[in-house]
N, C-alpha and C positions, 0 to 999 in steps of 0.2 A: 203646480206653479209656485210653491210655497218655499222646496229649497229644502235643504238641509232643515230637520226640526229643530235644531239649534239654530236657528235662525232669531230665537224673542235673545239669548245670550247678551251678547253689548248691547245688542239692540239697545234694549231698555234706557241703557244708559246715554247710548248715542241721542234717544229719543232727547234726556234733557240734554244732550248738548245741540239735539234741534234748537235746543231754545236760543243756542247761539247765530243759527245762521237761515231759518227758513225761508227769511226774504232776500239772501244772501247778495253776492254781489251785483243782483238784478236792482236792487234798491240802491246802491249806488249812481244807478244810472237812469235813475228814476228822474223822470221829466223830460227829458232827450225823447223829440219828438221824429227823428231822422231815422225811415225803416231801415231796416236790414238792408245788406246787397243785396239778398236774392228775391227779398220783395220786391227793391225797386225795379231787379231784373224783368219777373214775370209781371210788372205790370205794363212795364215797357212792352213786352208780349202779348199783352192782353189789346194794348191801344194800337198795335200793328193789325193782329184779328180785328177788332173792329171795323178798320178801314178796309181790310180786307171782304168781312161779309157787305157791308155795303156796296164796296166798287162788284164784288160777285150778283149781286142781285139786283142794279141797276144794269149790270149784263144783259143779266135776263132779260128782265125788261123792254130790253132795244129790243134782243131777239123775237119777243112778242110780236114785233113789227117788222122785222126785215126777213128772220127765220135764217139769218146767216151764223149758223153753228162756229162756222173756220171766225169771225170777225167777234164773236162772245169768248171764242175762248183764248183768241190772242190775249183781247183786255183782263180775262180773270188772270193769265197767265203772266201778263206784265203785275197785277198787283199784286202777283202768289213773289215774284222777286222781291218788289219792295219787301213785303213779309221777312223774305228769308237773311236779307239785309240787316233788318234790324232784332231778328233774332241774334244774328250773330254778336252784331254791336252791341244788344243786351248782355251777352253771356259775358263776354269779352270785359267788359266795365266790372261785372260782376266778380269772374275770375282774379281781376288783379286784385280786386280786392277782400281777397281770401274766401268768398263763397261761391260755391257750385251752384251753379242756375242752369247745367245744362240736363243733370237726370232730373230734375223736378220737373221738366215738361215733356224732356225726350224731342226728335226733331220737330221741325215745323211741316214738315211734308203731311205726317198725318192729323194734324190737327186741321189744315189744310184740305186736307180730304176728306174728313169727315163735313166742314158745312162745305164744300161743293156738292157732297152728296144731300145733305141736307137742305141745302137752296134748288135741287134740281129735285126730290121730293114735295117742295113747297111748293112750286112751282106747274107740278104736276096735278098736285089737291086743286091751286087755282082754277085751272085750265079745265077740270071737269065741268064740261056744263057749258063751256065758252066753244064759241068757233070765230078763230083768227082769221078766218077769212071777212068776216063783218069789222068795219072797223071800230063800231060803238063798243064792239068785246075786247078790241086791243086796247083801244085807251083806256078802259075800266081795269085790266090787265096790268098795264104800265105804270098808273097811276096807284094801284094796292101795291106792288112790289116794291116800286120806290119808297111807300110809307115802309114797306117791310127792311127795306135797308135803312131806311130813318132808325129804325127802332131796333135793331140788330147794334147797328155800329153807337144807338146812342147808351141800349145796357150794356154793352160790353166796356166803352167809354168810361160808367158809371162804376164797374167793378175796378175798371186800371186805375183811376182815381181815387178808390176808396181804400187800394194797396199801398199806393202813397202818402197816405195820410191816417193811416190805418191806426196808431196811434194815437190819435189825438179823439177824445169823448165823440166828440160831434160826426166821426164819418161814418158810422152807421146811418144816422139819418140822413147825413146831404145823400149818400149811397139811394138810401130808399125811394127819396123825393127825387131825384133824375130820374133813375127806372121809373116811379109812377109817371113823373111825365111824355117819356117817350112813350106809353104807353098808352096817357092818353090822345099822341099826335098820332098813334096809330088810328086810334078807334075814331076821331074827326076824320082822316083821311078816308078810309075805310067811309064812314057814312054817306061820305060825299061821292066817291068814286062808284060805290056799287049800287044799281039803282033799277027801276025798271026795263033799262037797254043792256046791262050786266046780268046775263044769265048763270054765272058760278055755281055751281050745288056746296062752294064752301061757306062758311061762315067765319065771322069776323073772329071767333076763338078758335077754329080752326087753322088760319091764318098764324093769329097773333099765338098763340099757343106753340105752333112750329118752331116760331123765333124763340120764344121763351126757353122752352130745351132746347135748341140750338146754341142758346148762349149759357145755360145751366151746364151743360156739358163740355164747354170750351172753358169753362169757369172750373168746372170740376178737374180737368185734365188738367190744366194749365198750373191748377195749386194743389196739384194730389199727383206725386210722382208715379207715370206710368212704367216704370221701370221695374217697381217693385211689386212681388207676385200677391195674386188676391186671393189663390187654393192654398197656400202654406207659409209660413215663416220663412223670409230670407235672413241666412245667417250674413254678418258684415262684420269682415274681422280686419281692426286699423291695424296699422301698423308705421312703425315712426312716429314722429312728432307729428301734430296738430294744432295749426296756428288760432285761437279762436278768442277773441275777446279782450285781443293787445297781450294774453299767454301764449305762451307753448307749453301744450299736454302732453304728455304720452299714456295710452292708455296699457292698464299692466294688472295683473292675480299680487297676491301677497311676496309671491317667490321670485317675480319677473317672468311667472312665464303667461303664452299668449291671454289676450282678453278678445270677447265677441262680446253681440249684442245681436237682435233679432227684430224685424217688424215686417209687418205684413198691412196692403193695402185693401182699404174695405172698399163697399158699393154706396156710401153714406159718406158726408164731410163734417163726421164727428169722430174722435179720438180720444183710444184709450193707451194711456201712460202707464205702466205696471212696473214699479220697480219689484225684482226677485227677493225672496228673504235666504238666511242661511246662515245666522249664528254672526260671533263676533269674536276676536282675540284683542288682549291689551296688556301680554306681558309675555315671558319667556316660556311659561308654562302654558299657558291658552293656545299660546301660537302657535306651542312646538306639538301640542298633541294633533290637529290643531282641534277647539271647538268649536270649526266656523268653516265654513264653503271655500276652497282654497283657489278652485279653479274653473275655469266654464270650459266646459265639453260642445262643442257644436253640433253633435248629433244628441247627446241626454239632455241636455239642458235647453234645447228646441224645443217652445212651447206647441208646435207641431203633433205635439206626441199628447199631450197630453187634449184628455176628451172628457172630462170631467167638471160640476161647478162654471162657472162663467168661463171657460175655459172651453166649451163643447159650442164648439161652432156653428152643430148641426142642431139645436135644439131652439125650438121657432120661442120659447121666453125666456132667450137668453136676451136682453139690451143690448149686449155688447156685439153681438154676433155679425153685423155686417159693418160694424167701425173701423177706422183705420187703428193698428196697434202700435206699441212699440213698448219691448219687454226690454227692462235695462236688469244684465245680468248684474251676479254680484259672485266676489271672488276678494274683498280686498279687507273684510271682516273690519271693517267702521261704520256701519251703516250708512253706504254711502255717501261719507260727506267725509273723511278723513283725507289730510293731504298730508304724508308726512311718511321719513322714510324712517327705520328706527332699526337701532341695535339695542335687545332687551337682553341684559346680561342677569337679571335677575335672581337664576335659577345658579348661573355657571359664569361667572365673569371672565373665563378664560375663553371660553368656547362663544362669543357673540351669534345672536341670531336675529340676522337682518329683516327685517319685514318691510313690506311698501304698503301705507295705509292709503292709497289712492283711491279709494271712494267716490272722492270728488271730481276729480281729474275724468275720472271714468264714466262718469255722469255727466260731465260736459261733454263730453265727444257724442256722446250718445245724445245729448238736447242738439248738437249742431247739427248732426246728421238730421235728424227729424225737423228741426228747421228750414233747413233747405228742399225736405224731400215733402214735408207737411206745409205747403204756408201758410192757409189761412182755416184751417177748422172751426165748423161753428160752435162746437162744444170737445172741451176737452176736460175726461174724468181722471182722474190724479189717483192712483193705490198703489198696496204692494201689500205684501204679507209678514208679518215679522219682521224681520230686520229691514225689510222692505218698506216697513210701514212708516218708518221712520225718514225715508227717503223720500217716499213720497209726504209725508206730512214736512219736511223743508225746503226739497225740490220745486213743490209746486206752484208757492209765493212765489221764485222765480220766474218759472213757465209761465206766469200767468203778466206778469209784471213787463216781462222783458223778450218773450217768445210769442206768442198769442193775446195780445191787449185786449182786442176784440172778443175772444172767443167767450161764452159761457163757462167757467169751471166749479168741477166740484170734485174735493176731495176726502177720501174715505180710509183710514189705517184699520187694515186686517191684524188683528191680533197685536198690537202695539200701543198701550198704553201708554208705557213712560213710568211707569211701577220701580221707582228709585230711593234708593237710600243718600242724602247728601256726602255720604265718607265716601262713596262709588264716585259720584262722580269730582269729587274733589283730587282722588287720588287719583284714577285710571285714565277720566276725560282726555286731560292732556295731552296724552298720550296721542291722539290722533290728529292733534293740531286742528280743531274747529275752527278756533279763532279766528285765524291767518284768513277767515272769510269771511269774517263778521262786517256789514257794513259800518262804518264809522258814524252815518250821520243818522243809525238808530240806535242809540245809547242803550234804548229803552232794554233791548235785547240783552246785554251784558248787566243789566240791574235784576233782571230777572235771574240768571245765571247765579250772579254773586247773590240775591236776596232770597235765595233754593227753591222759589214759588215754584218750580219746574214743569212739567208739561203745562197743567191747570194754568200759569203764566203766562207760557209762549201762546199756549191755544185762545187763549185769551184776547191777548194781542194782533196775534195773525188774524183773527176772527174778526176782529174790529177795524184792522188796516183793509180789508178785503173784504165789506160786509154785501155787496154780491156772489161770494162766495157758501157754498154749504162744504161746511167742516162734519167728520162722524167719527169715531169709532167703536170700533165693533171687538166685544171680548166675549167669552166663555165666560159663566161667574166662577170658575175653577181651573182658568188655561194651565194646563198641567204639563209635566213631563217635563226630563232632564232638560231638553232643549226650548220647554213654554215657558209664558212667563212666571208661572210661579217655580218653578225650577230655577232661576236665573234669580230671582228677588230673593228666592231661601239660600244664594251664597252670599247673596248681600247680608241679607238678616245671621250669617254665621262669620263675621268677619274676611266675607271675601276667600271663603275657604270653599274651592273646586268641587271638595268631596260633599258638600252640604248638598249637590246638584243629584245625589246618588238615592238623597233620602227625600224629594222634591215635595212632597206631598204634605210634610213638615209645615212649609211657608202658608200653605191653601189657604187659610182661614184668612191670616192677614195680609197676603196677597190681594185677596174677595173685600173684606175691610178698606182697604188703602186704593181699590180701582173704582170699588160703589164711592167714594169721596170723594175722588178727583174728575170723576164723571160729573156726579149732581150738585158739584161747587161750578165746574166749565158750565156747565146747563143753565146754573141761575148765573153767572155773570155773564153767558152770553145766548138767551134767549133768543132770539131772532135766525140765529146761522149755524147753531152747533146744535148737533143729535148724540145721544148714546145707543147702542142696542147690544144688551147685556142679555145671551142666550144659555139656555142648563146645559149643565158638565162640564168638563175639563178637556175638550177639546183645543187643539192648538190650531190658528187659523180654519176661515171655513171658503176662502175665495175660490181655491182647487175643487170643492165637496160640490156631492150633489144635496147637498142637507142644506144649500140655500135656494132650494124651489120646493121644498117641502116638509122640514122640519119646523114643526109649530108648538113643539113641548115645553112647558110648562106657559102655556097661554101667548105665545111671541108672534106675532105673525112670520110670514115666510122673508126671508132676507131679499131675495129679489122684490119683492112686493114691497118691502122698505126702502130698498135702490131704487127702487121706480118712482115712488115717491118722493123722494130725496130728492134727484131728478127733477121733478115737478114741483119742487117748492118754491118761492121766492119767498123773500124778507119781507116784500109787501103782500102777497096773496100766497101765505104758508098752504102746504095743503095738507089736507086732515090725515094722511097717514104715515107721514111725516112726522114719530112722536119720539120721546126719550123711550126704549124697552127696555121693562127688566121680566124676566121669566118670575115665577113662584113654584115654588118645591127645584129650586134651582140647584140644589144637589144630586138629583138624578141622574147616575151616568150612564151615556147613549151606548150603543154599537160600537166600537173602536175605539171610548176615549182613554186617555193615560191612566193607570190604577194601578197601586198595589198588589203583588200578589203573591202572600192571602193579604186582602186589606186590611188595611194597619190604621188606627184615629190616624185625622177626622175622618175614614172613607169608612164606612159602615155594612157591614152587610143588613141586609133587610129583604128577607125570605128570599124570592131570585131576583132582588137589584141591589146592587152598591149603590149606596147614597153619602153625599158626603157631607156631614153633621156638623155644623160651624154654629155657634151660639149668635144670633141676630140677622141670619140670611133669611130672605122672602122662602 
């Protein structure tokens, strides 16, 4: 899932120019309390169902008493029209105004069908134990089912509402305190209704419980696109323009040729964001060879395939393994966030070579889609690998700001430091046109840029605008190889010279120097919401590895066991395993990672392990 190993390449550099845009143009629209269309669509959705389960189990209900099947199912049958009514009129609203509301729920027939089935199971639990020929058992009958459509139609109510206002701090709880309340009109009702002349063998959780997933799953469907497969990655490949946010996108590879992107829907209403890593280009030479992921393949580049690291779906501690996904390729070599088309004559001023740094562009399409097909997740984890890392460490203030208000987030850069030299990014940044997305009315951001604080800055900042937020990243103390980040920081440290990338192990030492610093400066200026976890050797990303359910070398705990607790931390009630790591004897290199060979200072032989020898490493 990591991409091309040139993926840390610009990255790095991109990462400072996260510094220009991580709250990006979502911060602009910061304060605007008016959802999305296709929130308001499916909530609209949501307060049709409601009325619908209610008028269905007040059906019932009569039926207790008259046992006239043909006269319950006209009435479920007239409310199943209004339904479908205003489903349409939902979409319809929505559509005109540029969002899809119609695969985020799929029709209304089988939503439809599912609580008929479910009101005619509830109904069946009641009735054990009762006989309809007594009347004291119909009206105790009558009497629980009506509380059950009270409390059907008032949390379903509760959820269309809290879509509408989704925004705003307070609709988590008015949300929770309706649901508590229908719930306690159930449980009065219920007390009252069921009694020495109510023979039922159910009980009042029995009951109320029915409703409960009744409406957990109409809630599930209704903001979780049933369209999208839940056994494999659906590839979705745009095409055209893409009207989204008062723009027009088109999404595009460096060369113009096609772009995809992949997600898949989980069995839980939490969500992982993954943007792909794969290098970076920023001039005639980089491009033209190129050193960066050029194109997405929709069969190779299908996270489908891959069964390794948090990526193995079948593996019962993996976290992520039953979350909704969505992998935003990469093909446009700016760390996705570049908007700019460019002729770099650098090399050949005769011979122009066009390049599209659309990063950005291509990331929005892909945040609309998920938008529409995601509404309301309760948690969404923000990563990516390498050059990925970088997308997700600026994309996510977005998402989090202007996509998902509500949800819980937390975000983690695999292998992406932000390991820069200021002449990097002075000279090349540009190049990808960050700017052009810098909100205006955070200055802050462009002081950091121009003041070179860089990553340590921006993490800083973002950490503090967002302090429900957990911030991490996670490095090797020697991420090595032509394509890691100390390969990419040794052509900074050689004047930006390609070939420095050939002799990568050069950089190691002050690579290891300059990320232990910028780690445990973030850590003390932002103690409450930012983590490090600094693992032995010079491996490059570990998201795709199985070496994060079981590598504990040189004293670190397992990486999943620090995602879990990540996970489980808040600002107010941190939890204890949840800490900065750094390894000891962290020159040790594992199984597979980047080396020398025969090894060359700093990488040391030492009887049968290469160790890499830097004067001041744990």
């Amino acid at each position: 899932m990591t991409g091309s190993n040139r993926v840390w390449g610009v990255a790095a550099v991109a990462l400072m120019c996260a510094l220009v845009t991580p709250s990006g143009p979502a911060y602009a629209m910061k304060g605007k309390n008016k959802p999305y269309p296709t929130t308001t669509c499916v909530s609209a959705k949501q307060k049709a169902v409601a009325g619908y389960c209610g008028k269905a189990l007040k059906a019932w209900a009569k039926w207790e008493k008259t046992q006239d099947a043909a006269k319950r199912d006209a009435s479920i049958a007239k409310a199943a029209q209004k339904v479908e009514k205003a489903w349409t009129k939902a979409e319809s609203k929505s559509t005109s105004k540029g969002a899809d509301c119609v695969e985020t729920t799929g029709p209304a027939g089988p939503t439809l069908g599912f609580v008929d089935s479910a009101s005619g199971a509830l109904v069946d639990r009641l009735n054990m134990g009762l006989d309809l020929a007594d009347r004291a058992h119909v009206k105790c009958a009558q009497k629980v089912l009506k509380a059950a459509a009270g409390q059907c139609a008032g949390l379903l109510n509760a959820e269309s509402k809290f879509l509408k206002q989704v925004r705003k701090s307070s609709a988590p709880q008015k949300r929770d305190a309706a649901q508590t309340k229908a719930r306690q009109r159930f449980g009065k009702a219920w007390s009252k209704a069921v009694g020495a002349s109510c023979a039922t063998t159910a009980g009042e959780a029995d009951i109320g419980g029915a409703v409960d997933a009744l409406v957990a799953r109409v809630a599930f469907d209704t903001t979780s696109s049933p369209s999208i497969s839940t056994d494999r990655y659906d590839v979705v490949q745009p095409t055209g323009s893409t009207s989204y946010e008062g723009r027009e996108l088109k999404a595009t590879c460096i060369e113009g040729t096609p772009y995809a992107y992949f997600v898949q829907r989980g069995t839980v209403n939490k969500l992982l964001y993954y943007f792909q890593g794969g290098g970076a280009c920023w001039d005639q030479l980089t491009c033209g060879v190129p050193v960066c992921k050029d194109t997405v393949d929709p069969v190779r580049d299908n996270p489908s395939g891959v069964s390794t690291g948090f990526a193995d779906l079948n593996n019962p501690d993996n976290p992520f393994r039953d979350w909704h996904k969505v992998f935003v390729s990469y093909c446009s070599c700016d760390i996705h966030f570049g908007d700019a088309a460019q002729d770099y004559t650098n090399l050949n001023p005769a011979a122009p070579l066009h390049i599209e740094h659309r990063g950005f562009q291509n990331s929005k399409i892909v945040e609309k889609f998920a938008r529409e097909h995601f509404v309301n997740p309760e948690r969404v984890f923000v990563t990516g690998s390498s050059a990925g890392a970088y997308g997700a460490w600026f994309h996510g203030p977005l998402l989090q700001t202007e996509v998902w208000p509500a949800a819980r987030f937390d975000g983690l850069a695999d292998a992406g430091n932000g390991v820069i030299t200021q002449d990097f990014l002075t000279t090349f940044f540009p190049n990808w046109n960050f700017s052009a997305n810098v909100p205006a009315e955070f200055p802050e951001i462009i002081d950091i840029i121009n003041g070179g604080s860089g990553i340590p800055g921006y993490t800083e900042f973002v950490a503090k605008e967002f302090p429900d937020t957990n911030f991490a990243h996670y490095s090797t103390a020697f991420d090595g190889g032509t394509g890691g980040q100390t390969g990419f920081y040794n052509i900074m440290l050689n004047d930006n010279d390609t070939l420095a990338a050939l002799t990568w192990w050069d950089g190691s030492c002050q690579y290891n120097a300059d990320m232990r610093s910028q780690a445990m400066s973030t850590a003390a200026a932002v103690p409450s919401n930012y983590r490090y976890y600094i693992g032995t050797g010079s491996r490059h990303t570990m998201f795709g590895s199985d070496k994060v359910y079981d590598d504990t070398t040189g004293g670190v705990p397992t990486i999943v066991d620090w995602v879990n607790a990540m996970m489980m931390s808040t600002a107010e009630n941190p939890h204890e395993g949840w800490v900065n790591v750094e390894c000891t004897g962290c020159g040790l290199t594992l199984a597979g990672d980047p080396q020398p060979n025969p090894p060359v200072p700093p990488f040391m032989q030492v009887g049968q392990d290469v160790v890499i020898d830097c004067p001041g490493t744990p």
